[in-house]
Each structure stands twice: as structure tokens, then as C-alpha cells.
N, C-alpha and C positions, 0 to 999 in steps of 0.2 A: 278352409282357410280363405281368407281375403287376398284376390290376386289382383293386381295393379299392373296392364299391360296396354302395350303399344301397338298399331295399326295390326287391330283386329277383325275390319272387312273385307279382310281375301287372306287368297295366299297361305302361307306357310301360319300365319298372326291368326288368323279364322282358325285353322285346326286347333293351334295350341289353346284357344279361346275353347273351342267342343269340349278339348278334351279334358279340360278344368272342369268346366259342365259337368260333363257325362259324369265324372266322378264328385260332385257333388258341392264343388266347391263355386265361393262367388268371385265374380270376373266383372273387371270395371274395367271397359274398355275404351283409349283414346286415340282417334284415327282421327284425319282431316275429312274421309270419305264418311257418307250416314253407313247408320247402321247397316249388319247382312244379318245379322244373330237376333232370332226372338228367343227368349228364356227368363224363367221366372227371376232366375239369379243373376242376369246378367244387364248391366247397366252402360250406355255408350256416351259419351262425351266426343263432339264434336270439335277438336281442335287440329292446330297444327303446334306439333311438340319442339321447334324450333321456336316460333313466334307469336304462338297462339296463347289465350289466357287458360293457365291451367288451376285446374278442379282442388278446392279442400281435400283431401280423403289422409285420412286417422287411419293410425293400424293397420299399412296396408303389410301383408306377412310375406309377397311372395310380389317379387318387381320383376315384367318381364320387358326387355328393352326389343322391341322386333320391325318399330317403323320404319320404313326406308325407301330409298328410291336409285337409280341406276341410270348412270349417265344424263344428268337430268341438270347441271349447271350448279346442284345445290345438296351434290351428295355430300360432302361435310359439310353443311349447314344442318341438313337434316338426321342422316345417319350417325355424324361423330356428336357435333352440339345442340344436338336435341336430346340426345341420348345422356347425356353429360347433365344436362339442364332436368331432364325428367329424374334422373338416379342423385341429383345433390339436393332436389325438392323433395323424395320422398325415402328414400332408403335409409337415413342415418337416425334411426328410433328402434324403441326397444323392441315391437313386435318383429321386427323384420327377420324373416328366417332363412332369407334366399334372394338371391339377385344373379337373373340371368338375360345374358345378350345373344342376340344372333347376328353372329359375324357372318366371315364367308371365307370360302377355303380361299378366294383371293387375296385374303389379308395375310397369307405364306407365300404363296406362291408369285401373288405379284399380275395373275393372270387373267387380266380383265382392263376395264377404263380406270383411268390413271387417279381418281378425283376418290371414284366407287372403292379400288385397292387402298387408298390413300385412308379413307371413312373407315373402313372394315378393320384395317391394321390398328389404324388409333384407337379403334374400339377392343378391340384385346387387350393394347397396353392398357388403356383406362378401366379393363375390369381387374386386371391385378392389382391396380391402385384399390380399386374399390374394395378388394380381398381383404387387404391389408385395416383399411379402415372400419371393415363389416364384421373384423372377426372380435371384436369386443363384445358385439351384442352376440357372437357365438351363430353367425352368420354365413354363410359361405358365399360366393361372389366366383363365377365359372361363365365360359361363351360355348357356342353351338357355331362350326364353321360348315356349313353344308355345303358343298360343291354344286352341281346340278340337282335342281329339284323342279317336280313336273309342277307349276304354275302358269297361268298367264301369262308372266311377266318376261317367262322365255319361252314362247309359242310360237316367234319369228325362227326361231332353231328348232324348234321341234316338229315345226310343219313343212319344212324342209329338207327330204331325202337324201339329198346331198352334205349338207350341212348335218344331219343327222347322225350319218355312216360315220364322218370323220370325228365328229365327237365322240360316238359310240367307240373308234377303234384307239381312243389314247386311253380310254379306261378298260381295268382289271376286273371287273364287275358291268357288262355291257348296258348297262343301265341307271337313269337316275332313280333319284330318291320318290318318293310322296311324301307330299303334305304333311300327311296321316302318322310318318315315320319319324319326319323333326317333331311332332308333337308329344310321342312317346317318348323320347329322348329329352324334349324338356321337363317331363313329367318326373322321369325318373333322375334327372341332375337337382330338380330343385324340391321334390317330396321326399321321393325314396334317397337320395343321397344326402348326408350326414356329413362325412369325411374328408372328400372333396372339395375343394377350395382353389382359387388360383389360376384353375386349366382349361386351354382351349382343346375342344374336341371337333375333331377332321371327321367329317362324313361325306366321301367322296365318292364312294365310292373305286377307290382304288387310284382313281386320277392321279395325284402325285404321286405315288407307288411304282407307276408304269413301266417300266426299263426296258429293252432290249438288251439281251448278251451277245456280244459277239465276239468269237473265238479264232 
């Protein structure tokens, strides 16, 4: 199938990009950063999906929304109305068989920067809008909310002992996620799932779960 996806040079956007690859399919990738991925099937466009000039591309079957950035002055610029701007440009045609975003468990919980929760929330409402408008072409429209996930991008906490332990001890599962693991997840919400439509899915690893009892 023909995937049409967002900042595909690192991070959590690089796996879900492999893991199209790996299994066969082609990936048209737009990040403001160059390339990270050589492959025969795989094609990069260099923009910025806020403000940048975006690419032709026909019959894209599978729209994956993943660019973003984190307390950065321009996390709804980029995470809400980039995402908004990339999914009203390409999703609403016949091939389309899937549209997924990656949220953040922050967009429930609340628990993060103010700007970055703000982006992440609107992004869930705006994939149920999208549900609703995608389900004519027989489409489904779903987000992926990961909580900690071992990247770059939180390496200031992870190389941090202290800061480590106390993350490690609000979660029910003493560990974050990989990469490797949102990748399979968006694999199987927008290949292998069908039925599905509407829903944001928590991978936290237990983090909102956490409770103490006390008697």
C-alpha cells in the first residue's frame, strides 16, 4: 500500500517508516529534517508540515500523522495544525483506507507542557472529526497515545538516575515503551484493523493506572 507519513527521521516516525518497509509497502516520508532511511520504496520530502510547500501525491491509502515537537513555542503550530493541514490535503479521496495520529497519553492526563498537552488533546478530538468524515470511503480514522517511549527526544530523563527511579516508580509496568513497539501498534491499527474507528489507544505503560490503596 501507499503510506503517506509524517517526521520520519527519528524517533518513534523512523520505526513506523521500517516497519512499512520491512513489510513491503511504499512510504513517502515528510520531515523538515533530511533523510535517516535509504530504501528502494521509500521517498523523503523535505518540508515543514505547518508552513512548508507540500508534495502532489495521489492515492495515498494509509495517512500517518507523527510530526511533532515538545515545548518548543510552536507545539500547536506544528503538532495540532500541521496535522490538520497535512490530513485535509490528503485523506478525503477514495483510496484512503486508514488515518492514524500519534497523540500522547498527555492529551488525558493533562501531564506535561501546557502548549504540548494542549496539541496532543486537540489531536484526538480532531481524529474523531476525521472518523466521522473518513467513514464514507469505508475508512477508519484512530490515534496511538504512548506515554514514555525510549527516544532522543527524552534522554534528558532517561540519563538521569534520579529522575529515572521516580518515573520508573509511578508506573505499573517499570518501563517504557520502544520505538519498535509504537510501530507495531500502528501497523496493526491501520493494516490489520478493519473495525476500529474513532479510538484513542493508551500505551503507558500502566502510568494512569497507578493507584495506591489505602486501608
Amino acid at each position: 500500500m501507499k503510506v503517506l507519513m509524517t517526521g520520519t527521521s527519528k524517533g518513534i516516525g523512523k520505526a513506523i517508516a521500517r516497519k512499512f518497509l520491512t513489510c513491503g509497502h511504499e512510504v513517502i516520508g515528510l520531515d523538515i529534517l533530511p533523510p535517516s532511511l535509504e530504501h528502494k520504496n521509500y521517498t523523503h520530502v523535505q518540508t515543514d508540515v505547518f508552513s512548508g510547500e507540500l508534495p502532489e501525491v495521489s492515492g495515498a491509502e494509509i495517512l500517518i500523522n507523527n510530526a511533532g515537537v515538545q515545548d518548543s513555542g510552536q507545539d500547536i503550530d506544528i503538532n495540532l495544525k500541521g496535522s490538520i493541514r497535512i490530513t485535509e490535503k490528503y485523506a478525503f479521496q477514495k483510496n484512503i483506507k486508514s488515518v492514524l495520529f500519534i497523540a500522547s497519553a498527555s492529551a488525558s492526563s493533562g501531564a506535561e507542557f501546557p502548549e504540548y498537552c494542549a496539541s496532543k488533546g486537540g489531536m484526538v478530538a480532531y481524529m474523531k472529526n476525521v472518523a466521522l468524515r473518513v467513514a464514507k470511503y469505508g475508512a477508519t480514522a484512530n490515534s496511538l497515545s504512548p506515554g514514555g517511549v525510549r527516544t532522543e527526544l527524552n534522554e534528558r530523563v532517561m540519563n538521569d538516575a534520579v529522575l529515572w527511579k521516580q518515573i520508573m516508580d509511578e508506573t505499573l509496568l517499570p518501563k517504557w515503551a520502544e520505538p519498535e513497539e509504537i510501530a507495531e501498534w500502528a501497523y496493526f491499527v491501520t493494516v490489520v484493523n478493519r473495525s476500529m474507528t474513532a479510538q484513542d489507544i493508551l500505551i503507558d505503560n500502566g502510568e494512569q493506572a497507578k493507584a495506591t490503596f489505602i486501608w
